[in-house]
ZALUMGU-218152 format. One record per residue (C-alpha): residue number from 1; x, y, z. Coordinates in Angstrom, 3 decimals, always signed. Layout:
+-----+----------+----------+----------+
! num !        x !        y !        z !
+-----+----------+----------+----------+
! NUM !        X !        Y !        Z !
...
+-----+----------+----------+----------+
This chain:
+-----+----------+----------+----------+
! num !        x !        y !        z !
+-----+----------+----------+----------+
!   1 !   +0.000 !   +0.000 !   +0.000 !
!   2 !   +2.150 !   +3.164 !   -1.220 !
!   3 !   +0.557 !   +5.353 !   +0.773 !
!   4 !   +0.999 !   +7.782 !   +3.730 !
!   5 !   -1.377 !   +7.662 !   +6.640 !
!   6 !   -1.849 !  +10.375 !   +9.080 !
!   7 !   -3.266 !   +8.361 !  +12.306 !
!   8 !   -2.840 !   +4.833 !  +11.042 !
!   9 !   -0.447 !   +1.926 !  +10.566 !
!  10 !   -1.791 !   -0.372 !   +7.366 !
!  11 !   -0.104 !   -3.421 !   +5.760 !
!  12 !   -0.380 !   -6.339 !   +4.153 !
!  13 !   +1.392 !   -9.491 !   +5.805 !
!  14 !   +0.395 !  -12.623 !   +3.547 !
!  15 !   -3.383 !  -13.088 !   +3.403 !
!  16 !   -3.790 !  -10.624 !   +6.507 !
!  17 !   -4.532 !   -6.892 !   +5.887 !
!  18 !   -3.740 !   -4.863 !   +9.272 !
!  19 !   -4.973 !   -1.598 !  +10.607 !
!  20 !   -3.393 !   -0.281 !  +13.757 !
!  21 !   -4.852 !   +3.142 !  +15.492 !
!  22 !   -2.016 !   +5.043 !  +15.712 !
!  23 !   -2.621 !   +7.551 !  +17.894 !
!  24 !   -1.418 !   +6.289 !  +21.499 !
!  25 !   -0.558 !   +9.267 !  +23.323 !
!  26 !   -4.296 !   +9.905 !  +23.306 !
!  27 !   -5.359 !   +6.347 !  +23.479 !
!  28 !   -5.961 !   +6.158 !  +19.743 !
!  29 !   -9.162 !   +8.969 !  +20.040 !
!  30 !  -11.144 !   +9.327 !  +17.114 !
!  31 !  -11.446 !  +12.477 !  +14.903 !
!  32 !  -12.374 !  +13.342 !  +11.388 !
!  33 !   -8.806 !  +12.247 !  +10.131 !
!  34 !   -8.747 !   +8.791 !  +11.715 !
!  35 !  -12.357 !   +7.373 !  +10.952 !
!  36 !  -11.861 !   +8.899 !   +6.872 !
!  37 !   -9.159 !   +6.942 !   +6.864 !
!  38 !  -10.365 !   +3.876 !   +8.611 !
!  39 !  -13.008 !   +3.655 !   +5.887 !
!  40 !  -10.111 !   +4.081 !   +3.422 !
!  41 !   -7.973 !   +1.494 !   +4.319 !
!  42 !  -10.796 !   -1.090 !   +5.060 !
!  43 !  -11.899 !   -0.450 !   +1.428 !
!  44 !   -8.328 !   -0.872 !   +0.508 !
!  45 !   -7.658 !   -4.202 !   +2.552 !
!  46 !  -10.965 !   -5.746 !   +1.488 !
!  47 !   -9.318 !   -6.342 !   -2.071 !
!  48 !   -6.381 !   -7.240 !   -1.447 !
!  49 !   -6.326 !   -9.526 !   +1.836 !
!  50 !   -8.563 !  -11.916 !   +2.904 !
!  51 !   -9.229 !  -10.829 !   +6.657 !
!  52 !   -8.483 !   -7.634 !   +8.011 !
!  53 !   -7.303 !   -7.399 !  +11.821 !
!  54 !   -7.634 !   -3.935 !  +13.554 !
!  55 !   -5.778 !   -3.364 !  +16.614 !
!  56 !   -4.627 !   +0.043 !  +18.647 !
!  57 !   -1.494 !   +1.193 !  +19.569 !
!  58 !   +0.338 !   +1.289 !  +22.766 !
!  59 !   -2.095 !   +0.016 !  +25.703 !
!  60 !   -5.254 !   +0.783 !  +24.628 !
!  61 !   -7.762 !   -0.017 !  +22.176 !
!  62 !   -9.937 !   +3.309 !  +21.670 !
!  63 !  -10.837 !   +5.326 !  +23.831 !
!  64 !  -13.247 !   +7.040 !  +22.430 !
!  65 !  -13.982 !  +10.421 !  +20.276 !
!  66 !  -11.457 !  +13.252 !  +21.072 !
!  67 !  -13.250 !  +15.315 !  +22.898 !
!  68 !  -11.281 !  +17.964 !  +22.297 !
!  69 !  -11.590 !  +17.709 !  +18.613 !
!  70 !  -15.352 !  +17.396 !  +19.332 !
!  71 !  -15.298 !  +20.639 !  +21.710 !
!  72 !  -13.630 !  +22.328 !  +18.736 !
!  73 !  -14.829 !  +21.111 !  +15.367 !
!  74 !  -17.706 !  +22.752 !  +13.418 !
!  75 !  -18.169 !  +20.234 !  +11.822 !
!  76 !  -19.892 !  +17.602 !  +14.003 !
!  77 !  -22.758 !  +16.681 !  +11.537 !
!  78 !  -19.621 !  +15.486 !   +9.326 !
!  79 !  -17.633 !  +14.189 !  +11.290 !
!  80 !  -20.328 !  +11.994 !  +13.166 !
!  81 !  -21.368 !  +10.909 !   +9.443 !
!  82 !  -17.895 !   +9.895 !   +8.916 !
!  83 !  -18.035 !   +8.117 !  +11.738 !
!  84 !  -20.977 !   +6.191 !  +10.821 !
!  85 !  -19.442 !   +5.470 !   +7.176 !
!  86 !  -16.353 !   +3.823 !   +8.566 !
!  87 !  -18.544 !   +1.552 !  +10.499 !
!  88 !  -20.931 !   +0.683 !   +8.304 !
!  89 !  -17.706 !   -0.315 !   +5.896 !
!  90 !  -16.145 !   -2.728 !   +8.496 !
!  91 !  -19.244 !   -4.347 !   +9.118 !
!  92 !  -20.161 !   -4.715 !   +5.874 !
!  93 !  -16.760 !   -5.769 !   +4.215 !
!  94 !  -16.776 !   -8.619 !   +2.589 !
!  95 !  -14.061 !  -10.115 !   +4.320 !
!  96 !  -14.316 !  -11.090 !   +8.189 !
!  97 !  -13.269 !   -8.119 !  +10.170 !
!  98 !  -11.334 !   -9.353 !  +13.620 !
!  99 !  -10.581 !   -6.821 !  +16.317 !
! 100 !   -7.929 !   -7.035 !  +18.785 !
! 101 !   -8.731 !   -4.961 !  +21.971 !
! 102 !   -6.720 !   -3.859 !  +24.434 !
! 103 !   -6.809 !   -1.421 !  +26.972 !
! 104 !  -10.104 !   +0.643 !  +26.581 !
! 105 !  -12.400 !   +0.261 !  +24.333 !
! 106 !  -15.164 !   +2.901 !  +25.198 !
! 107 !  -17.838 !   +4.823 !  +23.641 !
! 108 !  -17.057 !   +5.346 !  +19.810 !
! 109 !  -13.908 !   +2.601 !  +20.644 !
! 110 !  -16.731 !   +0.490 !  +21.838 !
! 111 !  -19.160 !   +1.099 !  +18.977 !
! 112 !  -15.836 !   +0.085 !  +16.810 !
! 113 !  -15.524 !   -3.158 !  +18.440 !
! 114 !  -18.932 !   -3.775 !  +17.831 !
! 115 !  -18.932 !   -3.713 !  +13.795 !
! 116 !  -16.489 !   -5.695 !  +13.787 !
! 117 !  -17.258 !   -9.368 !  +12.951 !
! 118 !  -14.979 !  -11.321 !  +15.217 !
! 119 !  -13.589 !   -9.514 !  +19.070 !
! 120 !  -10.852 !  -11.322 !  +20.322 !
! 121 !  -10.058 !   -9.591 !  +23.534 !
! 122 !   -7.281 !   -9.206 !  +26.410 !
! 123 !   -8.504 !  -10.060 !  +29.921 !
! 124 !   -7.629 !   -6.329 !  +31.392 !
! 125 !   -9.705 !   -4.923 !  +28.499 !
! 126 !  -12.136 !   -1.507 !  +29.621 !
! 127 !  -15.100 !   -2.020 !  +27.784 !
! 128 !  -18.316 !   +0.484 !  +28.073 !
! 129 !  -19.861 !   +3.409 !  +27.280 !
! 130 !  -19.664 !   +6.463 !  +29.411 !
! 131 !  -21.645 !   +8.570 !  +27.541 !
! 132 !  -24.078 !   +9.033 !  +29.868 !
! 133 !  -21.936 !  +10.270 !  +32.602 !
! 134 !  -20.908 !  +13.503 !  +30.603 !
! 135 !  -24.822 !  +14.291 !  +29.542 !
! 136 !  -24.101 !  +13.026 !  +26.101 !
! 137 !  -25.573 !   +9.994 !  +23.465 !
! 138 !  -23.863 !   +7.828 !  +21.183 !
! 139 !  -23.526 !   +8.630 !  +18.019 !
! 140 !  -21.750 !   +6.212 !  +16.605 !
! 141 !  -24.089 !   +3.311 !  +16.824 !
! 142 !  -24.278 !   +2.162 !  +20.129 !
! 143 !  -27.887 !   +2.847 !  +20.740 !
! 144 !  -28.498 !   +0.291 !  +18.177 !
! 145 !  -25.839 !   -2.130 !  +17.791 !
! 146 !  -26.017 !   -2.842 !  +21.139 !
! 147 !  -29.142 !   -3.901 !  +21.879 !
! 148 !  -28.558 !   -6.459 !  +18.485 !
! 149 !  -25.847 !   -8.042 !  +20.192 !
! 150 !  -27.299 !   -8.349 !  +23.695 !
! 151 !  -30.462 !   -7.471 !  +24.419 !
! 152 !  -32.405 !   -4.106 !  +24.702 !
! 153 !  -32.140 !   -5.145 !  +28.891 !
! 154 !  -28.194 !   -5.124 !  +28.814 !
! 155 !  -27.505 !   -2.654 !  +26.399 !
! 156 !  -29.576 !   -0.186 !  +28.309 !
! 157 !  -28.192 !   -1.352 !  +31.366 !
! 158 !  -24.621 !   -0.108 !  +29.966 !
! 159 !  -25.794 !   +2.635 !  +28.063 !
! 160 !  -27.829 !   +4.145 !  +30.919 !
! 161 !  -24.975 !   +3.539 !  +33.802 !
! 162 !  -21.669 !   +4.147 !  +31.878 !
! 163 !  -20.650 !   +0.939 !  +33.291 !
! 164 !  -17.331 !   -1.122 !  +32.612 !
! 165 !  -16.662 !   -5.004 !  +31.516 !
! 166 !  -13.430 !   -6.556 !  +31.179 !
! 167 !  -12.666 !   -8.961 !  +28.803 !
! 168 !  -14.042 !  -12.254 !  +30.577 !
! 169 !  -17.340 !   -9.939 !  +30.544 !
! 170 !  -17.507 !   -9.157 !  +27.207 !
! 171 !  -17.269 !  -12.682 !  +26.170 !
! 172 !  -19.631 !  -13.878 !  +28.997 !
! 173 !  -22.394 !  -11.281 !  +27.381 !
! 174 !  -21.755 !  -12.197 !  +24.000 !
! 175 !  -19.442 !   -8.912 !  +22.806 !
! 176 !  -16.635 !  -10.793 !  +22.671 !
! 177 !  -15.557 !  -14.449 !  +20.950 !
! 178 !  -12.573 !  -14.835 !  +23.113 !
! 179 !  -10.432 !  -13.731 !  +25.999 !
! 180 !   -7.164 !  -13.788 !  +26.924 !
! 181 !   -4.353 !  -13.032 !  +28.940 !
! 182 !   -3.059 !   -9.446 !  +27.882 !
! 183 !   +0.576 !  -10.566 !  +26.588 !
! 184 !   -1.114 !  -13.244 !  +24.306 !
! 185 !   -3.486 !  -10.655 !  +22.648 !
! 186 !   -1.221 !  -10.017 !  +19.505 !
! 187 !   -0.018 !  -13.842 !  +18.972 !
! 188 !   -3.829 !  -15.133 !  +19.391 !
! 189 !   -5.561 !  -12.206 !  +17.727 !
! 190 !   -2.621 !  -12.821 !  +14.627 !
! 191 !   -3.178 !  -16.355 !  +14.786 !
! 192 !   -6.801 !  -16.323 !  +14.599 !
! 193 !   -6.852 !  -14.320 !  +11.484 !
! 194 !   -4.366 !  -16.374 !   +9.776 !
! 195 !   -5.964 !  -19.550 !  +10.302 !
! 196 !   -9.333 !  -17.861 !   +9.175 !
! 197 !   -6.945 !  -16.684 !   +5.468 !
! 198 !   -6.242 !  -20.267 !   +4.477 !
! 199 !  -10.187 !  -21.055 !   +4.485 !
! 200 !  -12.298 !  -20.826 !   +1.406 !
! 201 !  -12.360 !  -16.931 !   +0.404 !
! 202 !  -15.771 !  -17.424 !   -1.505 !
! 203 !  -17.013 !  -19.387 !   +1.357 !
! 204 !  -16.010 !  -16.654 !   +3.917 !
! 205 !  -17.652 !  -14.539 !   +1.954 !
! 206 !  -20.880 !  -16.247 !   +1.802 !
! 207 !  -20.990 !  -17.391 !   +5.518 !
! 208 !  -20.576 !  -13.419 !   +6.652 !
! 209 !  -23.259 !  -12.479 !   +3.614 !
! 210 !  -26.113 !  -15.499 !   +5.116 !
! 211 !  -25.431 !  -14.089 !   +8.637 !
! 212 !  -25.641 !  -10.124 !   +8.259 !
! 213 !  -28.584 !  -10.137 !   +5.613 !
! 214 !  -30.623 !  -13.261 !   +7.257 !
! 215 !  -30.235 !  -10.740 !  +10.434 !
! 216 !  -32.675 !   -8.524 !   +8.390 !
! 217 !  -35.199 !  -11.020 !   +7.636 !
! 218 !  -37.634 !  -13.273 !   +9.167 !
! 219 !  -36.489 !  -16.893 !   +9.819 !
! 220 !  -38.483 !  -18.537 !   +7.208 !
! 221 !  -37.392 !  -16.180 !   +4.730 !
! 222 !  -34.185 !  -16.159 !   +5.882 !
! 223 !  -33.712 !  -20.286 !   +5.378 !
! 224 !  -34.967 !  -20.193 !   +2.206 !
! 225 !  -31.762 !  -17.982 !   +1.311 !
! 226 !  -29.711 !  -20.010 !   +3.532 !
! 227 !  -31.071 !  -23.200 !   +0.900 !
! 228 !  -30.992 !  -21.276 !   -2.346 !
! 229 !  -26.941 !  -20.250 !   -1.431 !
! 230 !  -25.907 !  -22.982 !   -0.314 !
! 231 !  -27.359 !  -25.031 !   -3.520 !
! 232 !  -25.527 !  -22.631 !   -5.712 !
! 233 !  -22.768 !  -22.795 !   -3.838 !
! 234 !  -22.131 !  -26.564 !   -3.290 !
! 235 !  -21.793 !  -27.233 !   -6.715 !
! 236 !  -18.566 !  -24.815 !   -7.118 !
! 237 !  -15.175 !  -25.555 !   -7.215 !
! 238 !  -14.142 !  -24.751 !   -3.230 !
! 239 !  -17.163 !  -26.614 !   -2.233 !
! 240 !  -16.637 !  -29.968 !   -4.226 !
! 241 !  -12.261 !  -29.137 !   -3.785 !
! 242 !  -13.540 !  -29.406 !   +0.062 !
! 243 !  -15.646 !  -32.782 !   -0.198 !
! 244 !  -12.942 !  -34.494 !   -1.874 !
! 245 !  -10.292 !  -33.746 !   +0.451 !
! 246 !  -12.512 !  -34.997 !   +3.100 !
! 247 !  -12.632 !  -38.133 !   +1.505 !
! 248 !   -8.990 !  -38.118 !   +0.308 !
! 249 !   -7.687 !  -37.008 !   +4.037 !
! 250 !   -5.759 !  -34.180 !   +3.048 !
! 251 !   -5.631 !  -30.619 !   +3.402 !
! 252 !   -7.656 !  -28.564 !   +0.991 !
! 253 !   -6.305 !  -26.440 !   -1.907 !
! 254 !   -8.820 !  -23.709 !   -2.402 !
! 255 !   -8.915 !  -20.686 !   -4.966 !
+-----+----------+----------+----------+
């Protein structure tokens, strides 16, 4: 990626694309320049990898908006957009979207984590939103997202409280696949995503598609386009490639 980037580290290692926050002396904070080009490299990554990872620097995860940037700007109705387009681009790449978390991961560094697809997380992970104890709303998602995820009871619980989890939390309410011991965080997180790069890109692909647009629909509907997918989609080349080295014992050589 010959590019410069203000607020971010991006890079292609193998089959993994990875975006690191880069802003650590103020616990990777979001403002206009970070989330534009969060959306940029995503869009980037999601041709030329086949997972992207996203990770902060330093200690922490996200922190949240700068609120200094947000006393400032005047420009909130764009930047809060912004915010919203990044977002919406992780969680609907078409490539699985892991996030490594670290540190804090509140308000808009909480509504981060959650469009991302998979949230492998560090046991002495922060992990709320606090909006509510500074008179403020999300903006970013979390009103919404939220309640998806874990229930209208929970998320308003959080929401409404500013109240913290750490990472054996967030996995035990469903906000995070996995937790684990901070100094592992970058091997496991790394590892994950690899192992996730030598599966079936098309199949990837169509798992993440059934999931996020069956969300949107009701069940019956939403089996009938589990059915009509996978009928198209067992008669490619991954899908028989993967039958046959079931029966042949080996490892799989997909596209």
């Amino acid at each position: 990626m010959n590019r410069e980037w203000q607020t971010l580290k991006v890079w292609v290692d193998g089959e993994v694309g990875h975006v690191v926050l880069n802003r650590p002396r103020v616990l990777n904070a979001l403002n206009y320049t970070v989330v534009l080009e969060l959306e940029q490299a995503v869009r980037e990554l999601e041709t030329q990898a086949r997972v992207i990872l996203i990770e902060g620097a330093g200690d922490h995860f996200c922190a949240g908006a700068d609120l200094r940037y947000v006393a400032e700007t005047q420009k909130m109705r764009e930047f809060i957009e912004q915010i919203n387009r990044a977002f919406f681009c992780i969680e609907r790449a078409p490539i699985p979207v892991v996030a490594a978390v670290q540190g804090y991961a509140l308000a808009g560094g909480f509504e981060l984590m959650q469009a991302c697809d998979v949230v492998i997380v560090a046991e002495n992970a922060v992990i709320g939103d606090q909006h509510s104890n500074f008179g403020l709303i999300p903006g970013g998602g979390g009103t919404q997202r939220l309640s998806r995820l874990i229930g209208r009871q929970r998320a308003l619980a959080l929401l409404l409280s500013g109240d913290r989890l750490d990472g054996q939390e967030a996995v035990a309410w469903g906000l995070a696949y996995r937790s684990v011991p901070f100094p592992q965080l970058a091997e496991q997180s790394l590892a994950f995503a690899q192992r996730l790069a030598t599966k079936s890109q098309g199949g990837l692909k169509a798992l993440k598609y059934l999931v996020d647009c069956g969300s949107e629909k009701v069940l019956t509907e939403a089996i009938e386009l589990e059915v009509d997918t996978f009928l198209e989609w067992v008669r490619g080349r991954d899908a028989q490639e993967g039958l046959r080295a079931f029966q042949e014992r080996r490892p799989p050589n997909f596209e």
